[in-house]
N, C-alpha and C positions, 0 to 999 in steps of 0.2 A: 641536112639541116632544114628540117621542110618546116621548123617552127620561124625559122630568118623569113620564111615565104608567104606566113599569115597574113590576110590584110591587116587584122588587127596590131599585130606588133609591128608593123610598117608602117603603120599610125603614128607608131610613140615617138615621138618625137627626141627623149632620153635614150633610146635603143639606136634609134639611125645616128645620134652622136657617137655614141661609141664604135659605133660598125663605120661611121667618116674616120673618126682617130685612130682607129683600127690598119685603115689604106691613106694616112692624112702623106706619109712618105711622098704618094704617089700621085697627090693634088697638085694642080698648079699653082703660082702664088697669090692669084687673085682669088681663089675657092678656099685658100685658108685662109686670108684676112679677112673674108665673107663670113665663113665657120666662126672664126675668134671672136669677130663684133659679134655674131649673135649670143655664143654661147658666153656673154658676158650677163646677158638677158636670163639664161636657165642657170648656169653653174650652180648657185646654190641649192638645187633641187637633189642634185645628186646628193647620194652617200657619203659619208668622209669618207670611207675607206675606198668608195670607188673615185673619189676624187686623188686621193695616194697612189694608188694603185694604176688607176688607167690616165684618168685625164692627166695628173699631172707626169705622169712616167709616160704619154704618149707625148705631151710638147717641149718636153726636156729632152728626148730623141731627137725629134723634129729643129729646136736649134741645135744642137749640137753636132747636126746633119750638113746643115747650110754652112 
């Protein structure tokens, strides 16, 4: 994965969301209520389909975890 290692895509700010909800399991509670408020600031930037697919099939896991 030597493109996850770019500086430039470690930039993007919509990429390192995906890659936090990605390991969001394995955050502690305070680093996802952190994530949530921010990503109330980008969400609509994404994709519908990547909002289907990832974001919202990552915090649908995530409660349903707790």
């Amino acid at each position: 994965m030597q493109l996850l290692g770019c500086l430039a895509v470690q930039g993007d700010v919509m990429l390192r969301a995906l890659r936090f909800m990605d390991s969001m399991i394995q955050r502690d509670t305070m680093q996802k209520a952190a994530f949530l408020n921010d990503l109330t600031t980008f969400w609509h930037k994404f994709d519908d389909r990547v909002l289907r697919l990832q974001v919202l099939f990552a915090n649908a896991a995530h409660v349903s975890a707790v």
